[in-house]
C-alpha positions as CSV (number, residue, x, y, z in Angstrom):
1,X,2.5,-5.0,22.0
2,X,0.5,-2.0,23.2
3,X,-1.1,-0.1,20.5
4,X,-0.1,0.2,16.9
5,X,-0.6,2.0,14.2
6,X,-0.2,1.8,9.9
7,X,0.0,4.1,7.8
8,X,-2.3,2.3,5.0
9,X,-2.4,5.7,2.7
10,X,-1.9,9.3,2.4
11,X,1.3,9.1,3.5
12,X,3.2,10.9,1.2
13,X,0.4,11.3,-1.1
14,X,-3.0,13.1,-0.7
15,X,-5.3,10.4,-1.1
16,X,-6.3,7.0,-0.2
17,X,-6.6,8.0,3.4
18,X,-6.8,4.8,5.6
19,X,-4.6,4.4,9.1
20,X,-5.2,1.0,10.5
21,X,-4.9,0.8,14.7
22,X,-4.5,-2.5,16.4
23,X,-4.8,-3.2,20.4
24,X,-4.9,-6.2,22.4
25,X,-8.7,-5.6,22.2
26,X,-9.9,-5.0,18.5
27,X,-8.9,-3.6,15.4
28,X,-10.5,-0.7,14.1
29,X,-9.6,2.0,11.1
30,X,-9.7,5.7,10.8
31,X,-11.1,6.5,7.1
32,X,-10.9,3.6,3.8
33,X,-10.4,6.0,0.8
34,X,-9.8,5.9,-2.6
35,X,-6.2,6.5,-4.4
36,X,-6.5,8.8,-6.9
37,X,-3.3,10.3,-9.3
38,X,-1.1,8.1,-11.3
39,X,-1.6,4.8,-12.4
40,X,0.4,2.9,-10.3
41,X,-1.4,4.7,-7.1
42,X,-4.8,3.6,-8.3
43,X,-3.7,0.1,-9.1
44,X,-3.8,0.3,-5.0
45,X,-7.5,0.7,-5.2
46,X,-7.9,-3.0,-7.0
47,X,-5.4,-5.0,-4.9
48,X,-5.7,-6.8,-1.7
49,X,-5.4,-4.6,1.9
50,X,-2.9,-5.0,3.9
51,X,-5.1,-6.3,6.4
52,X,-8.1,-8.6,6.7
53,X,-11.0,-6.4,6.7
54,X,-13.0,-9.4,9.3
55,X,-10.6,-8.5,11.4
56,X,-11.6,-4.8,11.3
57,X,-14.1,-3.9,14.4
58,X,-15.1,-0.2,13.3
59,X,-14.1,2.2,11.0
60,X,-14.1,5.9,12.3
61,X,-14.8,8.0,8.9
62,X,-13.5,12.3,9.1
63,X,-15.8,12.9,6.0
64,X,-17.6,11.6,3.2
65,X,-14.7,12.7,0.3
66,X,-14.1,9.6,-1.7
67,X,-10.3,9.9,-0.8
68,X,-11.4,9.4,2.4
69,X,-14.6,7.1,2.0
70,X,-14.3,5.5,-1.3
71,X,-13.1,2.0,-0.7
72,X,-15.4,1.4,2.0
73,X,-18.1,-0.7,-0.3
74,X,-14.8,-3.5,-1.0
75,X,-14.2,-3.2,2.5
76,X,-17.4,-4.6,3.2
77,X,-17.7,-6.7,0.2
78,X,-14.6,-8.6,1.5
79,X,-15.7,-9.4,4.8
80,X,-15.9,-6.4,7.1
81,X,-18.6,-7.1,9.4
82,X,-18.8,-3.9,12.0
83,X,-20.1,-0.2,12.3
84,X,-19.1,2.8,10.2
85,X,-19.3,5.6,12.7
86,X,-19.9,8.8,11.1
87,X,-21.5,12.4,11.6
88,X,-25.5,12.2,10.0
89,X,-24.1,14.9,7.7
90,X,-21.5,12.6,6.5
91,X,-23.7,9.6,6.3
92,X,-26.0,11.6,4.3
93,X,-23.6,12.9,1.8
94,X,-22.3,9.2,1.6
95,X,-25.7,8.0,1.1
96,X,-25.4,8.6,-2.7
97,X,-21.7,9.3,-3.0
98,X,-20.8,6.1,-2.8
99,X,-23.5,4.7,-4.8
100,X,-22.3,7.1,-7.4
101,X,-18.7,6.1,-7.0
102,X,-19.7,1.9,-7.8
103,X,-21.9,3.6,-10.8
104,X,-19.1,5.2,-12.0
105,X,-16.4,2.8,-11.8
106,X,-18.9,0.1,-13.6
107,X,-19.2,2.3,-16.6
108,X,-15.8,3.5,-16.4
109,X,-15.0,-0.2,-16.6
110,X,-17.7,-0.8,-19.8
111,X,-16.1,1.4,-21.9
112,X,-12.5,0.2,-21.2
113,X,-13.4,-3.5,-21.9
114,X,-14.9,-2.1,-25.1
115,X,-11.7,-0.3,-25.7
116,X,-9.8,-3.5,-24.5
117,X,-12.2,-5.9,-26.7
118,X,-10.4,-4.2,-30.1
119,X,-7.2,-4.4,-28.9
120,X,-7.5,-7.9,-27.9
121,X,-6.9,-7.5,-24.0
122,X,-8.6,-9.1,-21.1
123,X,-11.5,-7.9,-19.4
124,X,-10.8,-5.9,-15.9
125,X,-13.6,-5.4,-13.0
126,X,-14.6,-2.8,-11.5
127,X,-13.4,-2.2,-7.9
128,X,-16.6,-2.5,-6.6
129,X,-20.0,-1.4,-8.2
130,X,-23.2,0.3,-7.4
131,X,-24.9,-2.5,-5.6
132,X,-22.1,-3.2,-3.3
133,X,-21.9,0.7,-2.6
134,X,-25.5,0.5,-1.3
135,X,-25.1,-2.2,0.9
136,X,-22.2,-0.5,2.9
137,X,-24.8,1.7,3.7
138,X,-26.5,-0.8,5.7
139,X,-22.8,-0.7,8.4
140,X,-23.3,3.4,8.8
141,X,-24.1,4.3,12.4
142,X,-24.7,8.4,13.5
143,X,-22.6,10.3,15.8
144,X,-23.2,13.6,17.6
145,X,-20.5,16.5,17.3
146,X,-18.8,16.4,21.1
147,X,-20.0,12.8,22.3
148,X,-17.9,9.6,23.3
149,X,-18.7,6.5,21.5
150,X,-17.3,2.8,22.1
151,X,-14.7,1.8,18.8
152,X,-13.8,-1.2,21.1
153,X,-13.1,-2.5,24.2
154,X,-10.7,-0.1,26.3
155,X,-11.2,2.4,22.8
156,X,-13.6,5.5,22.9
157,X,-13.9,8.7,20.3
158,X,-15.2,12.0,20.2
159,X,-15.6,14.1,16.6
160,X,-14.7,17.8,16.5
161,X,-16.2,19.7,13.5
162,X,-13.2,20.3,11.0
163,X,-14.7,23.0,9.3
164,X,-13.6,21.3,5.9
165,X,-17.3,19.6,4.3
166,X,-20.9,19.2,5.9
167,X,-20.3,17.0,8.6
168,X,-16.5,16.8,8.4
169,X,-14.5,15.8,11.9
170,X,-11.7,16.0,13.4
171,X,-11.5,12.1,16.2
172,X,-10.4,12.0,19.0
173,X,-9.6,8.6,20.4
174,X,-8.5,7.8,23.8
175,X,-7.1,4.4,24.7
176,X,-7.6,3.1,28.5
177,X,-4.7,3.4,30.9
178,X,-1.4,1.9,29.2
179,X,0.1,1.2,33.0
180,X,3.2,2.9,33.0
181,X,1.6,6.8,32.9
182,X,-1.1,5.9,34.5
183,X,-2.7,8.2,32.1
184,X,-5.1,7.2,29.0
185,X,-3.1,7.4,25.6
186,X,-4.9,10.1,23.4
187,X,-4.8,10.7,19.9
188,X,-6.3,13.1,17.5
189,X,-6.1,12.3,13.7
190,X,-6.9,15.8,12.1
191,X,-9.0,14.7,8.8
192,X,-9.2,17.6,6.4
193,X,-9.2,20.9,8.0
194,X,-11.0,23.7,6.6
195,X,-9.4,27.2,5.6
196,X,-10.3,29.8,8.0
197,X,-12.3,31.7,5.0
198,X,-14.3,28.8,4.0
199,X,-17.9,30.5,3.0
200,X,-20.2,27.7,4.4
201,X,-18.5,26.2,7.1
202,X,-17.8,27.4,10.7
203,X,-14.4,26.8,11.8
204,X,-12.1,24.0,13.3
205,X,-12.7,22.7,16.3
206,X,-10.6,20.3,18.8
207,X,-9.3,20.5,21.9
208,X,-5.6,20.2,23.4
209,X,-3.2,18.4,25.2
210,X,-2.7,14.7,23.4
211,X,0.4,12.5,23.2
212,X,0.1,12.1,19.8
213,X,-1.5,13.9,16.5
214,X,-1.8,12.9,13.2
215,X,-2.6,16.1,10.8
216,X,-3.1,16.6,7.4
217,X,-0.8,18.7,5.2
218,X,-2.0,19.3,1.7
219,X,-1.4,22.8,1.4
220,X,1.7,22.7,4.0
221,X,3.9,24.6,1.6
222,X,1.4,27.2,0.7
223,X,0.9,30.9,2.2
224,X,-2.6,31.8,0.7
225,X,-3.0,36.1,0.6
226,X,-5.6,36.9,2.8
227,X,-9.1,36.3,1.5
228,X,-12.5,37.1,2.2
229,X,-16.2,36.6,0.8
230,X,-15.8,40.2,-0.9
231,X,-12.6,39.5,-2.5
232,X,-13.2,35.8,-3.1
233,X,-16.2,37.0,-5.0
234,X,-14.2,39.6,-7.2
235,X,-11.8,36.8,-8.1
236,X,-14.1,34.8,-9.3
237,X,-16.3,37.7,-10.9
238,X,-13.4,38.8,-13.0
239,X,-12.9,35.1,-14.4
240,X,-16.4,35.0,-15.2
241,X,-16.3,38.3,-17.3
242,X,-13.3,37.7,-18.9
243,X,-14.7,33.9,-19.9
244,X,-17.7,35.7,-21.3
245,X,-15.9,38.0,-23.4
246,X,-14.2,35.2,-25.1
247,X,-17.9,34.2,-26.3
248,X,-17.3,30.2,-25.4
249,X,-17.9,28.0,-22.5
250,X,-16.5,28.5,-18.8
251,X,-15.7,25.1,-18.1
252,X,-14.9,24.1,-13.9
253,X,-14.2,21.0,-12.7
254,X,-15.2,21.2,-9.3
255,X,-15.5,18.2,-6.2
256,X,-19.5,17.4,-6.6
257,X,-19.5,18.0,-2.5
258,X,-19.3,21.5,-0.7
259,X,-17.1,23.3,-3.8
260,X,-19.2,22.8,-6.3
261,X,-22.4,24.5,-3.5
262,X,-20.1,27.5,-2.7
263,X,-19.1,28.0,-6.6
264,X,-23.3,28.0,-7.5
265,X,-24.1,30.2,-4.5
266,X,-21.4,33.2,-5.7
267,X,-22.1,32.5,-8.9
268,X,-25.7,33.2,-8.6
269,X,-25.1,36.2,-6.1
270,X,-23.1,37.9,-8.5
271,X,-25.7,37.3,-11.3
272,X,-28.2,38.4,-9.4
273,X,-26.1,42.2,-8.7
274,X,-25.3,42.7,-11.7
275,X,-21.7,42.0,-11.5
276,X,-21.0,39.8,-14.1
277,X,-23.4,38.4,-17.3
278,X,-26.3,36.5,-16.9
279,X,-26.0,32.9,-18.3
280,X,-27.3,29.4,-17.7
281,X,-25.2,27.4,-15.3
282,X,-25.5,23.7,-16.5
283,X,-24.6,21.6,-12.7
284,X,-23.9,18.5,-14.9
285,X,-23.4,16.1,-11.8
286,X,-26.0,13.7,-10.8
287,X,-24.1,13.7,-7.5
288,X,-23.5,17.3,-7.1
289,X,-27.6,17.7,-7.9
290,X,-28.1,15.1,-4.9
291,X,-25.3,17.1,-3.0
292,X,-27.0,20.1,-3.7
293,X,-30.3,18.9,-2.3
294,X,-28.4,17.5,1.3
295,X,-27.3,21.0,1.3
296,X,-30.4,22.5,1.1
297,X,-31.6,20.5,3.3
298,X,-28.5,20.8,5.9
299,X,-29.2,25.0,5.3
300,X,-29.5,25.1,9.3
301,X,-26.5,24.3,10.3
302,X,-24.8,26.1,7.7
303,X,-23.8,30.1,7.8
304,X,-26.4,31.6,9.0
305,X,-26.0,35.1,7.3
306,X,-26.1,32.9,3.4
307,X,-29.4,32.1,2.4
308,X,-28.5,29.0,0.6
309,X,-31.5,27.8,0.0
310,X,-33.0,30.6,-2.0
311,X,-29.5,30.7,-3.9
312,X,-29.6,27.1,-4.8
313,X,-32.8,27.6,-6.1
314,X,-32.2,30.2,-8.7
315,X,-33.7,30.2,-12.1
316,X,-30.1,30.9,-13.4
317,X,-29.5,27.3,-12.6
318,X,-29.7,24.7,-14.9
319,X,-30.0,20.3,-13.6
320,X,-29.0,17.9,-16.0
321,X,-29.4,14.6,-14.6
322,X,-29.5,12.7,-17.8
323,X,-26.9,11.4,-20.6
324,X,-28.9,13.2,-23.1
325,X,-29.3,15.9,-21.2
326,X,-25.2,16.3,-20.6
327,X,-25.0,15.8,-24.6
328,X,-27.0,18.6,-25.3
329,X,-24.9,20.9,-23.3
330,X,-22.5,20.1,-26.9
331,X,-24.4,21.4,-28.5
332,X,-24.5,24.9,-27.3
333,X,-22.7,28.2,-28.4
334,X,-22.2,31.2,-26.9
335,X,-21.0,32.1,-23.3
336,X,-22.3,29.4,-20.7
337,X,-20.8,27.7,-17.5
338,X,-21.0,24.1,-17.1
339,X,-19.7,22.5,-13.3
340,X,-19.2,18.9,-13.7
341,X,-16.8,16.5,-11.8
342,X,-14.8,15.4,-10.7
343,X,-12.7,18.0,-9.4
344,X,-9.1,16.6,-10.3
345,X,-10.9,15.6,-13.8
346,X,-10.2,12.0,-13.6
347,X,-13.3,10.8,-14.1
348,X,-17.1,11.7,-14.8
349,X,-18.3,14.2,-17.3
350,X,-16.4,16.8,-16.9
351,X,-13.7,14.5,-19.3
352,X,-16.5,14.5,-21.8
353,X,-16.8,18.8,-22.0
354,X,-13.1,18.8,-21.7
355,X,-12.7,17.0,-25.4
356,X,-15.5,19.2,-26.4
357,X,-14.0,22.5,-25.3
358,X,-10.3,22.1,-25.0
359,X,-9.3,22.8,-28.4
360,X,-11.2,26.0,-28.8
361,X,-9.3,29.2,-27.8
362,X,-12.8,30.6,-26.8
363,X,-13.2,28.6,-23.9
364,X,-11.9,28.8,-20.7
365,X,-11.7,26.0,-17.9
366,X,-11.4,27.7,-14.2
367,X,-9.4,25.0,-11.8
368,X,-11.1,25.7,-8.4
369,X,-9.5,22.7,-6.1
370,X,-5.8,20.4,-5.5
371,X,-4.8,18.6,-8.4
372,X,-2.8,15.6,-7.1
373,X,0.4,14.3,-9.0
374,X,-0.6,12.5,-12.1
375,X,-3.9,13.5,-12.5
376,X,-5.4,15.2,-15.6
377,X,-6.3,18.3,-13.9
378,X,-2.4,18.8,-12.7
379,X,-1.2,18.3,-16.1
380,X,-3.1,21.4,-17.5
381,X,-2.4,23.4,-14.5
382,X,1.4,22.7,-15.2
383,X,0.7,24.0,-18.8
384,X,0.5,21.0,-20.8
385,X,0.0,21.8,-24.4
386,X,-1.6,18.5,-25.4
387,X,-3.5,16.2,-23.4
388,X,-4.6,12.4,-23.6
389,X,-8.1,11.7,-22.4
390,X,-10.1,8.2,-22.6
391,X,-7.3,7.1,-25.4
392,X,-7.7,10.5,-27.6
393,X,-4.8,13.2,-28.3
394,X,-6.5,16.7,-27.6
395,X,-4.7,19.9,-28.4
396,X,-4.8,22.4,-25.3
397,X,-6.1,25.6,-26.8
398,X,-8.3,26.7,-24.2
399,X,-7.6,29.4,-21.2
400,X,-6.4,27.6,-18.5
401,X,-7.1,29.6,-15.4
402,X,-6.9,28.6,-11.8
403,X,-7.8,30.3,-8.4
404,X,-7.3,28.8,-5.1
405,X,-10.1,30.8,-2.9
406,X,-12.4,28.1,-3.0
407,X,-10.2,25.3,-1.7
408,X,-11.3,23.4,1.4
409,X,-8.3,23.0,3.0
410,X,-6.5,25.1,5.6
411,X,-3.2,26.3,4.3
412,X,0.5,26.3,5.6
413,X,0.0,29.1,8.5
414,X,-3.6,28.0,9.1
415,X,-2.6,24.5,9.7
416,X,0.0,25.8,11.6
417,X,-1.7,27.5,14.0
418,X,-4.0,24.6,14.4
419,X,-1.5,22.3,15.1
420,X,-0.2,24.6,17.9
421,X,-3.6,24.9,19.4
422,X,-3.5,21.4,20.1
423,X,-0.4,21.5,22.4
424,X,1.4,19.9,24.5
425,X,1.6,17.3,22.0
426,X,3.6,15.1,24.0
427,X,5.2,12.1,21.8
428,X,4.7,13.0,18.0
429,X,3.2,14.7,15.3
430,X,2.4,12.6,12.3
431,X,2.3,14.7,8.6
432,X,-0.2,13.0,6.3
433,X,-1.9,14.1,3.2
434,X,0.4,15.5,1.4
435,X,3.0,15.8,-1.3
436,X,6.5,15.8,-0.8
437,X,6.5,20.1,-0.8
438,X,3.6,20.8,1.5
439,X,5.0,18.0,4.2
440,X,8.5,19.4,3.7
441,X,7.0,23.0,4.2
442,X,4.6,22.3,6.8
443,X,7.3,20.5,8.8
444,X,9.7,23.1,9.2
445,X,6.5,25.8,10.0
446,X,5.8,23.5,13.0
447,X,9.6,23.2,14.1
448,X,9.9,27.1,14.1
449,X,7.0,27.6,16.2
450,X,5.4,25.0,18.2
451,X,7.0,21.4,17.6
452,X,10.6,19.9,18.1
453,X,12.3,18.3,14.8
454,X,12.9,15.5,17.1
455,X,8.6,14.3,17.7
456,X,7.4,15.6,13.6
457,X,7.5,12.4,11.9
458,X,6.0,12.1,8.0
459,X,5.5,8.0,7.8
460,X,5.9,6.4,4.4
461,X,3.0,4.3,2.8
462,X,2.3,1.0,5.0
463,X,5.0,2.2,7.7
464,X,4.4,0.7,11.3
465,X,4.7,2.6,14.7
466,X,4.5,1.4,18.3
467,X,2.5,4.0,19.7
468,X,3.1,3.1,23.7
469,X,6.3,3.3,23.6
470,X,7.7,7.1,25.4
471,X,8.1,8.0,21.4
472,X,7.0,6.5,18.0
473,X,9.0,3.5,17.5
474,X,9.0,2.3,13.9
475,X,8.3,-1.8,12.9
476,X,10.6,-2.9,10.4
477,X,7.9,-3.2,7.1
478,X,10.6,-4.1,5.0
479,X,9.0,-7.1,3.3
480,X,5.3,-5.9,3.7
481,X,5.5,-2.9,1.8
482,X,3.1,-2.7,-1.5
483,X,5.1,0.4,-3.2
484,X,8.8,0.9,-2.7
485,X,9.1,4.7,-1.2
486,X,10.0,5.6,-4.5
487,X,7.4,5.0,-6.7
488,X,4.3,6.3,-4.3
489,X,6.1,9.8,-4.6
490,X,7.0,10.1,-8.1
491,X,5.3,10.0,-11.6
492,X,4.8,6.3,-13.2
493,X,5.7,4.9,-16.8
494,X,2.3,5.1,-17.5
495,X,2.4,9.1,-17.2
496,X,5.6,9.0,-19.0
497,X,4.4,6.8,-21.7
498,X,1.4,9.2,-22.0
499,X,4.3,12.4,-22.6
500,X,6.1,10.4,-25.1
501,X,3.3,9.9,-27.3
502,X,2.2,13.4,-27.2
503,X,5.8,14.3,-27.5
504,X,6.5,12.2,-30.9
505,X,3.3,13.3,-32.4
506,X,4.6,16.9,-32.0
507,X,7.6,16.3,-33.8
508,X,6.1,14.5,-36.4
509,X,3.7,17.3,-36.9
510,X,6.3,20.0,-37.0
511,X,8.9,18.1,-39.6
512,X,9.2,20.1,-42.5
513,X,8.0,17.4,-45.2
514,X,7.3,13.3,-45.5
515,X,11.1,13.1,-46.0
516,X,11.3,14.6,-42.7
517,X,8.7,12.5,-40.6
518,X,9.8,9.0,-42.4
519,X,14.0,9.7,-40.8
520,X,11.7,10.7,-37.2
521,X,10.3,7.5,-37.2
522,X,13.0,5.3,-38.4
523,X,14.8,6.4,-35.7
524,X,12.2,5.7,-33.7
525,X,12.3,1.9,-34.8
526,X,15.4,1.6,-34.8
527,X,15.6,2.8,-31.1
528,X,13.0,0.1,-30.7
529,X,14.9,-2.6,-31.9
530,X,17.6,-2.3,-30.1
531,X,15.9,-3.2,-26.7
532,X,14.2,-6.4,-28.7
């Protein structure tokens, strides 16, 4: 066996980011994120990994995104003794991200065993929790932009600035001479690439000419018009004024890292010309705060021409680091925005401001980012007319808006182009990150225009590949697999169990009389019975 490679997540899915490389010399993984989007993905996050992390030698980390970072505190917890190579921009961002994440999860936890407690179920654990978060921190080791560093024996890498998130990276890793080339084996595994327009980030860098590459694909499907600060800024302006007029709360979820910065420094721009009403903007993230700060901080290496400092300094802008604090936010009328997370709205305070708001026809919640499969955020973009969230039935009343300028991912042609900028790809290009659209879409741009049919290859969850063979060739995984194909692609019971109940209380709601409901739920039982 030469050199092999797992596909350990995002493969057919967005998140959970995790590819696991063996050699005859070390083990080491490139990224340990967190699932996200339907139950039966996240369940992923609590089970064993499908490898022992004391094997693991180094993890190689793209970026501090908890898809992409977030199950690094278990992975030390359970035994994973090496280095964390990351950019000091990363490290920094995952310096309270993570923390955060354990913090999160604890009282996330809490309030389900509370929950669980009444109904008489058992007690679950958090994944990991805030102390074990911190003392990852201890296995993070800084990398330059451009410079070789050791993974192990035989192994070296080299990060590229992806242009997605302060400190992002595209690895390269080249493997010592295989013997029959006579030529190193080189990789490059993409992590997220930024859009050409991004507003704070310079753009994607790597070089050419590897036998394999393994890119990301989440907006593979999707040809974004042509955008730039000026109309990005109009977009959102006219969101703002038309949330304003409505006389309630602009509501965005927004990722506490990068999106949630470029939001706050339009936002306050506009203010400031006069372009759209004056109002406080309530950042109700203790993570974005701390994000904010790295940012401000990180202002030098940033776009030059922004001055992003002074911006995220305005008046306009309102921290509330505290419980109380976010509960007084309630307890406000009028026009306001409040930016909490997380972005996809499965978890944090943002949950908290959507049962506040939801219901009311005067507010308005502005999607700014992906929503995976399954997650709360993709249900109202899909126009869901009732929601469920932390066990409660909410009526969607609100103005569900979305706009897509702010995303920090390159889309179908930009990922296409960057794909073909790193040609000749000589053996195969692997399609990660994605859902079942954007790899279908993203495949076929590359096989018009830069990549044979024959060397794109989109690897299901926990599929194997012999890398030094002259192509890919797939291990048989059959009886290692921890989702069949099937359910890692499609919405779970749990999501359907979720529409059934919103579903039944809708037709209750809209029978005519008593008589009415009492023959709805009859049936119901009867229907029940009949499985018994």
């Amino acid at each position: 066996m030469g050199v092999t490679l797992r596909f350990c997540g995002a493969a057919h899915t967005v998140t959970g980011s995790c590819y696991f490389f063996q050699t005859q010399s070390g083990m080491f993984l490139v990224d340990c994120g967190l699932f996200q989007g339907s139950k039966t993905l996240k369940a992923l996050n609590y089970s064993a990994f499908p490898f022992r992390p004391a094997d693991i030698d180094t993890v190689l980390l793209t970026h501090a995104h908890i898809d992409h970072s977030g199950l690094l505190p278990k992975l030390v917890r359970e035994g994973f003794h090496g280095r964390i190579i990351a950019t000091r921009g990363t490290i920094d961002l995952c310096s309270f991200m993570l923390p955060d994440a354990g913090s999160i999860q604890e009282s996330e936890v809490a309030a389900l065993n509370r929950r669980n407690a009444a109904r008489r179920r058992a007690e679950v654990t958090p994944i990991y929790t805030q102390a074990d978060a911190i003392a990852s921190l201890n296995a993070f080791r800084p990398v330059e932009y451009e410079t070789w560093v050791d993974i192990v024996p035989g192994v070296r890498g080299r990060y590229w600035n992806a242009g997605h998130l302060l400190g992002s990276a595209s690895i390269e890793i080249e493997f010592a001479d295989e013997g029959a080339t006579g030529r190193p084996l080189r990789i490059l595994a993409s992590g997220d690439i930024g859009s050409d327009s991004k507003l704070l980030e310079s753009s994607a860098e790597a070089p050419a000419d590897f036998d394999y590459v393994i890119s990301e694909s989440t907006y593979g499907a999707v040809d974004r018009p042509s955008i730039t600060s000026k109309l990005r800024r109009e977009h959102l302006a006219a969101e703002v004024r038309d949330a304003s007029a409505a006389k309630g709360a602009l509501v965005i979820p927004a990722f506490a890292v990068e999106r949630t910065q470029e939001l706050l420094v339009d936002l306050i721009a506009l203010m400031e010309r006069g372009e759209v009403p004056t109002a406080p903007i309530f950042l109700d993230s203790p993570l974005a705060i701390r994000a904010t700060e790295i940012f401000r901080q990180h202002a030098s290496s940033l776009d030059p021409e922004i001055d992003v400092t002074r911006l995220l300094s305005s008046p306009h802008l309102r921290f509330t680091e505290t419980v109380n604090e976010s509960k007084a936010i309630a307890k406000l009328a009028g026009f306001h925005i409040v930016i909490a997370g997380s972005g996809m709205c499965e978890a944090g305070r943002i949950r908290h401001h959507l049962k506040q708001w939801l219901w009311n026809s005067n507010a308005t919640v502005l999607l700014v980012g992906f929503q995976a499969q399954g997650t709360l955020g993709r249900f109202l973009v899909d126009g869901a007319t009732a929601v469920r969230i932390q066990g409660e039935e909410i009526k969607v009343a609100a103005r569900i808006r979305r706009i897509d300028d702010y995303s920090g991912h390159a889309d179908g042609p930009e990922l296409a182009r960057w794909i073909a900028a790193r040609r000749p790809i000589r053996r195969g290009l692997f399609l990660v990150h994605g859902e079942e659209p954007a790899l279908d879409g993203l495949s076929k741009r590359i096989a018009k225009r830069a990549i044979p049919t024959a060397r794109i290859f989109i690897p299901m969850l926990d599929d194997i590949y012999e890398l030094s063979t002259p192509a890919p060739t797939p291990i048989d995984v059959s009886q290692r697999r921890r989702l069949t194909p099937e359910t890692v692609v499609a919405l779970d019971w749990h999501n359907d169990m979720s529409r059934l109940i919103l579903d039944i209380n809708d037709q209750i709601e809209a029978a005519a009389d008593d008589r009415a409901r009492g023959v709805i739920i009859r049936r119901l039982r009867r229907a029940l019975e009949a499985e018994r």
